[in-house]
C-alpha positions in Angstrom: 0.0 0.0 0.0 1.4 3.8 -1.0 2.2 6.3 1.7 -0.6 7.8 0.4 -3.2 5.1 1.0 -1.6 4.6 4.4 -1.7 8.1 5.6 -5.9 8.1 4.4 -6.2 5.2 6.6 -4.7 6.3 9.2 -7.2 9.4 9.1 -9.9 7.4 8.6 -9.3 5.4 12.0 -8.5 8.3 13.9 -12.1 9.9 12.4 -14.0 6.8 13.8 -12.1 7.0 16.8 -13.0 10.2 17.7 -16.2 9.2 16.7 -16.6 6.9 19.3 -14.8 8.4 22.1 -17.8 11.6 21.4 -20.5 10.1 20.9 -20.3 6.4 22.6 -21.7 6.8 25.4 -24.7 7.6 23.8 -24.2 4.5 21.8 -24.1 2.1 24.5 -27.2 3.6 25.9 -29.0 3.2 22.6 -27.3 -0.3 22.5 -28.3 -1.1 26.3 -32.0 0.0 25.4 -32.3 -2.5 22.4 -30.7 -4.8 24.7 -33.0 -4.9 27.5 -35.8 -4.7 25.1 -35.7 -7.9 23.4 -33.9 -9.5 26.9 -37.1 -8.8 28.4 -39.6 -9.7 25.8 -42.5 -11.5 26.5 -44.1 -14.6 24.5 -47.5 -14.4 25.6 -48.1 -10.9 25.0 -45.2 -10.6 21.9 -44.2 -7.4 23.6 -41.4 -6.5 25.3 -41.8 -5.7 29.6 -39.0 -3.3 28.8 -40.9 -0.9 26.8 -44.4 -0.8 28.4 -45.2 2.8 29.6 -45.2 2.2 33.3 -41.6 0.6 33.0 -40.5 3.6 31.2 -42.1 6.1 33.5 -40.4 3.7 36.6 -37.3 4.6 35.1 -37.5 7.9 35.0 -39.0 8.6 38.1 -36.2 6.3 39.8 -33.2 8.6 37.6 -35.4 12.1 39.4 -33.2 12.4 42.6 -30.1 10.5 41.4 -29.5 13.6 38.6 -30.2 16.3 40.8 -28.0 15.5 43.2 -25.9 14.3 40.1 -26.6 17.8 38.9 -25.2 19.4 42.4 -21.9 17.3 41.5 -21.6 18.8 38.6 -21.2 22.2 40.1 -18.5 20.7 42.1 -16.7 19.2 39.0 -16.7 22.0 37.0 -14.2 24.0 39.5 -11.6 20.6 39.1 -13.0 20.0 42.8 -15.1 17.0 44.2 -18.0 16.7 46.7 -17.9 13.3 48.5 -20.3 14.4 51.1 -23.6 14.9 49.1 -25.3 11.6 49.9 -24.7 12.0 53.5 -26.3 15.7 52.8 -29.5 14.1 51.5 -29.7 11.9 53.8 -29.4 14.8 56.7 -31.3 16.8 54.6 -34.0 13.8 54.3 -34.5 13.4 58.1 -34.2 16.8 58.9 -37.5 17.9 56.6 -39.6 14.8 58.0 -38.7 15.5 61.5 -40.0 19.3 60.6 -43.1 18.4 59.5 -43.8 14.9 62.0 -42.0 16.0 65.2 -42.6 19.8 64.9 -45.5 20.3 62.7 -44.2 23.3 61.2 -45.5 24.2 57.7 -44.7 22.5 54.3 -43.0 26.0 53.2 -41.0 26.8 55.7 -39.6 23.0 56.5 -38.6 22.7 53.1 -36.7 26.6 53.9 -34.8 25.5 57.2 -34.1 22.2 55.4 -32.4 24.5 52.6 -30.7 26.8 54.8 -29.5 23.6 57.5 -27.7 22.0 53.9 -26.1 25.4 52.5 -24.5 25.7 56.1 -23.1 22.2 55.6 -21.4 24.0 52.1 -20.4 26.5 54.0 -18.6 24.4 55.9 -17.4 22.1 53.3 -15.8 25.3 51.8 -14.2 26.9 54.7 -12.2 23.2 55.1 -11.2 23.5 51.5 -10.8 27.4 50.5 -9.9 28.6 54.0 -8.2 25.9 55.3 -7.0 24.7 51.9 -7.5 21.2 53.0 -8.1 18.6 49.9 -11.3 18.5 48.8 -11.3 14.8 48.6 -10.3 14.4 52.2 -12.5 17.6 53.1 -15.8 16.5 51.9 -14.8 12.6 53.2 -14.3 14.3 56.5 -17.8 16.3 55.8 -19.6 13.0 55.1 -18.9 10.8 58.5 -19.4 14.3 60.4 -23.1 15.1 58.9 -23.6 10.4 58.3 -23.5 10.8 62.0 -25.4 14.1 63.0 -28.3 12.8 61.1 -28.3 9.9 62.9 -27.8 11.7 66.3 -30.4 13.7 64.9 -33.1 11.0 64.4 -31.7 9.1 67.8 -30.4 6.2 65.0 -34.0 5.4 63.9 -36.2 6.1 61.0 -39.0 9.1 61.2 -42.9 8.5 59.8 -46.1 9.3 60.0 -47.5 8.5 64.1 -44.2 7.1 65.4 -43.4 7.1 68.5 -41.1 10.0 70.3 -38.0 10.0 72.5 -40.4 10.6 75.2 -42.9 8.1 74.3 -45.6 9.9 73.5 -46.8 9.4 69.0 -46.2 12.1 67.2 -49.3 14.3 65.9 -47.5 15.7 62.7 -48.5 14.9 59.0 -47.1 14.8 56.1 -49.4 17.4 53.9 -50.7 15.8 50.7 -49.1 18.5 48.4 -45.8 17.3 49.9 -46.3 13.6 48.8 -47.8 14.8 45.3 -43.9 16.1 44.7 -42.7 12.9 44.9 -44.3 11.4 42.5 -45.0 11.9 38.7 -45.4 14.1 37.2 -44.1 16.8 39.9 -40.9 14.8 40.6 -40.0 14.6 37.1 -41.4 18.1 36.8 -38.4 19.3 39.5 -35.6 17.0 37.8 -35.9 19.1 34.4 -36.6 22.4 36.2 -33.0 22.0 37.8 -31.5 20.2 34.7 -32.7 23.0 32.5 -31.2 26.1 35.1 -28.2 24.5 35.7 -27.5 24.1 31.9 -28.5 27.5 31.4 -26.4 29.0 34.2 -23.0 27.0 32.8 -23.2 27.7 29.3 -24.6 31.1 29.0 -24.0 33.1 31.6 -20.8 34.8 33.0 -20.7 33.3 36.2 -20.9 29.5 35.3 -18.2 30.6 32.4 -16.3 31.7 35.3 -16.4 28.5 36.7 -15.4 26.6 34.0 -12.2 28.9 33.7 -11.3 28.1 37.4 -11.5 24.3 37.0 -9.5 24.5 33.5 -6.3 26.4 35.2 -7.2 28.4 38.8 -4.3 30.5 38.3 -4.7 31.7 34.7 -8.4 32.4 36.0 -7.1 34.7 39.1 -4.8 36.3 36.7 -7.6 36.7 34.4 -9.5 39.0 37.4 -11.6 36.0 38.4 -12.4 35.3 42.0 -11.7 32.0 42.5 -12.0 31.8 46.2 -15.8 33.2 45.4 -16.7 30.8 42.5 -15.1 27.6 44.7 -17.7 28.6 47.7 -20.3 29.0 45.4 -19.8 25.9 43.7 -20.1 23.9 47.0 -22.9 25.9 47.9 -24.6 24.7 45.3 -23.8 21.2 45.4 -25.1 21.0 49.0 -28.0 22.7 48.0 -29.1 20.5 45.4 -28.1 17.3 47.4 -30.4 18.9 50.2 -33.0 19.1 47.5 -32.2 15.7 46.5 -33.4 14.3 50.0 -36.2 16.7 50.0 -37.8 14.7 47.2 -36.7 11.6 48.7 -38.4 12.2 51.6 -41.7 13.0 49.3 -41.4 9.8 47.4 -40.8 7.6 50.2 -43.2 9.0 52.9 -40.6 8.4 55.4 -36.9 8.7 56.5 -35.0 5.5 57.0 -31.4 5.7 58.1 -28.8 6.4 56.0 -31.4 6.4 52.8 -29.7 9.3 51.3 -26.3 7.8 51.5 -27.3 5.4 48.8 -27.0 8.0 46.2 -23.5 8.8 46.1 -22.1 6.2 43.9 -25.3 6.5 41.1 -24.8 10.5 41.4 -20.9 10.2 41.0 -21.1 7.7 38.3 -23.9 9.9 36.1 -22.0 13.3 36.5 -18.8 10.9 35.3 -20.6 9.8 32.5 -21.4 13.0 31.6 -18.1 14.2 30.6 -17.8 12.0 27.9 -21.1 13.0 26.1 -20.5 14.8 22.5 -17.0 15.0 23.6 -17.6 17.5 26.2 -14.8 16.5 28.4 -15.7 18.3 31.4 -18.7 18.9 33.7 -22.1 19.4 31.9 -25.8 19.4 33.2 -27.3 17.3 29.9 -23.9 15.1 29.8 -25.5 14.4 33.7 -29.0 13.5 32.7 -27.6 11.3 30.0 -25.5 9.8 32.9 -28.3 9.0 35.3 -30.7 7.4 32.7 -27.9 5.4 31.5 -27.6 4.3 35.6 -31.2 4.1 35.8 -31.6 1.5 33.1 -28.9 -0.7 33.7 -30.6 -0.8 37.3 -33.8 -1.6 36.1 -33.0 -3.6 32.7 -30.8 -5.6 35.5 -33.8 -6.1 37.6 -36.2 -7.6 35.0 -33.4 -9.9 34.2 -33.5 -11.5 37.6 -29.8 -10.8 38.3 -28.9 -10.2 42.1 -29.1 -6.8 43.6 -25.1 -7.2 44.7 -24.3 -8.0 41.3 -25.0 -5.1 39.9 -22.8 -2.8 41.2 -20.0 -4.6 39.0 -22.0 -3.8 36.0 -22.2 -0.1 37.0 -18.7 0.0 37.9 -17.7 -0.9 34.6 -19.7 1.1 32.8 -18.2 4.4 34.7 -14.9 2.5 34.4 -15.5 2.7 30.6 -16.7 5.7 30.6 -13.8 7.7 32.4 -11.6 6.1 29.6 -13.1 7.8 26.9 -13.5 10.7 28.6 -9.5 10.6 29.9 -8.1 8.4 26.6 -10.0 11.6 24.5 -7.7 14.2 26.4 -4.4 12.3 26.2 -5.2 12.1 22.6 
């Protein structure tokens, strides 16, 4: 073969390379859904369980909190920084809203307020031990998580809070959980929420100044402080924000569930890690991106439940989910060395 011929093909496979390192994430979930569709078809009805409406809608609804607490690790990801503690935040933030509502019968508004406010301070925190204190975040939000795992459970005195349980002091409580509260957690309100907060944080990140600013301090902090940025400003407000939404995130997990059980929230931080992951490796973004997230957590969501209807064990699937992020971060990473 000619130099000529050689150097073509050569183009050609780095072409479909990139190809696939852009858009195969997307791939595997349009692979995965054809998959699970004809895994899961059914001979007396010649249809497939997969693709019946209330499957579909299951998945979604499941995928709800996971992205927007995904979405609230974004934020963190997109300063080059990392937020271990947002499952322990929703689960805090879980309890904390119940207990409002059942222990202290204070109003739907305002619970879900001091609930809001209780997981900002937790950012606050989480960023003074980082910006101030200039410890890793890694280590920083680690340190976050065991501290706020166990003030929710020294919260709730290490037991789960519903509807006519029991107090400390023996006596039931008299609080309920107001209907309009419940109707959030389910369809379509909690879908509703999920593309309300997908949609703004898009939004915010790509075409305003501030989550540009963002972006320039997780690509090179210095060359963004030279640049006039505040960097100190934008990591606080990152954190912030990924607090927040986690605390959101266990605000709707206490409205689909009816109920705080312990440590519920802490559940979510491998799903919510892996989907903002995935994410980067969506149309070749190669960073932190609120659709790349979404994408993430419905490719989560239906390995979860195509696993499911195959009958394989619940501990098995975290090795399927791990190798999917696995697979994931190389394109993402193999894409940037490149």
């Amino acid at each position: 073969m000619s130099q000529k011929g050689l150097n073509e093909q050569t183009k050609i496979s780095k072409r479909n390379a990139g190809f696939g390192m852009k858009w195969g994430t997307l791939i595997t979930i349009a692979v995965l859904f054809v998959f699970f569709t004809f895994a899961n078809w059914s001979k007396d009805t010649n249809s497939s369980m997969f693709l019946t409406r209330s499957n579909l809608t299951t998945i979604i609804r499941s995928i709800s909190i996971t992205a927007v607490i995904a979405i609230g690790l974004t934020f963190s990801l997109s300063i080059n920084g990392m937020d271990m503690s947002i499952g322990s935040v929703a689960n805090f933030s879980n309890a904390f809203i119940m207990t409002m509502m059942i222990w202290y019968q204070v109003n739907l508004g305002l619970s879900i307020l001091l609930t809001i406010i209780a997981c900002l301070a937790i950012g606050a925190l989480t960023s003074f031990l980082i910006v101030k204190l200039k410890i890793p975040d890694m280590i920083a939000t680690l340190s976050v998580l065991y501290m706020i795992q166990g003030a929710a459970l020294t919260y709730t005195h290490g037991s789960s809070v519903s509807e006519r349980m029991p107090l400390p002091d023996g006596t039931p409580s008299a609080g309920l959980l107001p209907k309009s509260f419940r109707a959030i957690g389910i369809e379509p309100g909690l879908i509703i929420v999920m593309l309300a907060v997908v949609l703004l944080a898009f939004f915010f990140l790509n075409y305003t100044k501030h989550g540009r600013y963002m972006y320039a301090v997780g690509g090179n902090m210095e060359a963004a402080r030279l640049s006039g940025i505040s960097v100190t400003k934008y990591r606080v407000l990152a954190y912030l924000l990924s607090a927040g939404l986690a605390g959101l995130g266990g605000i709707l997990l206490g409205a689909r569930v009816g109920s705080s059980q312990v440590n519920a929230g802490a559940a979510y931080l491998m799903p919510a890690a892996a989907a903002a992951f995935i994410g980067f490796s969506i149309a070749g973004a190669g960073k932190a991106n609120a659709l790349g997230t979404l994408a993430g957590a419905f490719l989560v969501g239906m390995l979860e439940n195509g696993l499911v209807m195959m009958s394989v064990p619940y501990h098995s699937m975290d090795i399927v989910k791990g190798a999917v992020l696995a697979l994931a971060l190389a394109m993402t990473y193999s894409r940037k060395k490149a």
